[in-house]
C-alpha positions in Angstrom: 10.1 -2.3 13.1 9.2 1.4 12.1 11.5 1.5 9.3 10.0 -1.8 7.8 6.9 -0.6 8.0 8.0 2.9 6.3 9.2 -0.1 3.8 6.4 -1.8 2.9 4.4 1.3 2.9 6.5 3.0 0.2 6.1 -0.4 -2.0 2.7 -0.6 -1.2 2.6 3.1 -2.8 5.3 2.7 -6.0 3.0 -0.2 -6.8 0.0 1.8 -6.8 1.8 4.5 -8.6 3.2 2.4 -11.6 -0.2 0.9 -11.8 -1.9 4.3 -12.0 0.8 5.2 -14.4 0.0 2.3 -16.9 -3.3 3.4 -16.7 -2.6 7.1 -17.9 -2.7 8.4 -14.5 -1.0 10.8 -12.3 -1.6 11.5 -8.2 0.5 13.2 -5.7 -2.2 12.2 -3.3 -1.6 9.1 -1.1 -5.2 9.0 -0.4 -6.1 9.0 -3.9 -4.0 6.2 -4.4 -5.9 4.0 -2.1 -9.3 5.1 -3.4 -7.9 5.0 -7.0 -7.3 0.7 -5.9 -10.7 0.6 -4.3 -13.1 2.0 -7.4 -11.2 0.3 -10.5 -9.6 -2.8 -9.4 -12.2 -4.8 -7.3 -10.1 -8.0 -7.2 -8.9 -6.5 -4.1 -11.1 -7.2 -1.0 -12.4 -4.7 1.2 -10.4 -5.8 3.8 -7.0 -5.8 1.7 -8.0 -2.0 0.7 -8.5 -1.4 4.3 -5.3 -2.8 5.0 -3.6 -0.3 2.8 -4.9 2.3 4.0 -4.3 1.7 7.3 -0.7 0.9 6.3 -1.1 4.4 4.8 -2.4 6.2 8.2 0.8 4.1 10.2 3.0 5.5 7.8 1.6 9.1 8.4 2.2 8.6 11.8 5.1 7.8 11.5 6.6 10.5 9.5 4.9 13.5 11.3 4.2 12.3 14.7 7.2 10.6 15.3 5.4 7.6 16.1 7.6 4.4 17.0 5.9 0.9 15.8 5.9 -2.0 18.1 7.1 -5.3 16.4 3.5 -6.4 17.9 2.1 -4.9 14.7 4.5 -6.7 12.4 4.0 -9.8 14.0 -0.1 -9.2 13.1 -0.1 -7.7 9.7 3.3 -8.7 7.6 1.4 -11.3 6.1 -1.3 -9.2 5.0 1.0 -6.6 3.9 3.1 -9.2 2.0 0.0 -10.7 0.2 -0.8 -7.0 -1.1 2.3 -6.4 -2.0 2.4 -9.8 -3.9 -1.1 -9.5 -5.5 0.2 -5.1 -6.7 3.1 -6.8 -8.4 1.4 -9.3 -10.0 -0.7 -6.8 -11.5 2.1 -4.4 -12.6 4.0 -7.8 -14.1 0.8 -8.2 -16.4 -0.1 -4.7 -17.4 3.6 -4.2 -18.2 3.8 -7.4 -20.4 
């Protein structure tokens, strides 16, 4: 479960990135990432940005805590995650087109 999360986390953020990228943009910051989705693309909903950046603050957990996630929180937010994921590449697919 930890690793998948680790997974969607680092799509969630290559998304983001090739997004920014497109865009003329350049960020090392992970937070900057999320606040970069939040002021300039408001097709995503608060909660979908919240979602990220939570997924963000797991995945920090993760990697410096040692922090082990219980499939409990899979079973509650893959679909989320998966519709964010979905909705960053369909936005990549059209800005590279």
């Amino acid at each position: 479960t930890t690793l998948i999360v680790e997974g969607y986390y680092d799509i969630v953020k290559e998304l983001i990135i090739a997004i920014m990228s497109v865009n003329g943009f350049k960020t090392t910051s992970h937070e900057l990432l999320v606040g970069y989705l939040a002021e300039f693309y408001k097709e995503f909903s608060s909660a979908e940005i919240i979602t990220i950046a939570q997924l963000r603050k797991t995945r920090n957990d993760i990697s410096y805590r040692g922090t082990m996630i219980k499939p409990e929180y899979l079973n509650r937010k893959r679909e989320d995650i998966l519709n964010v994921i979905a909705k960053l590449k369909e936005i990549v697919v059209k800005k590279i087109s």
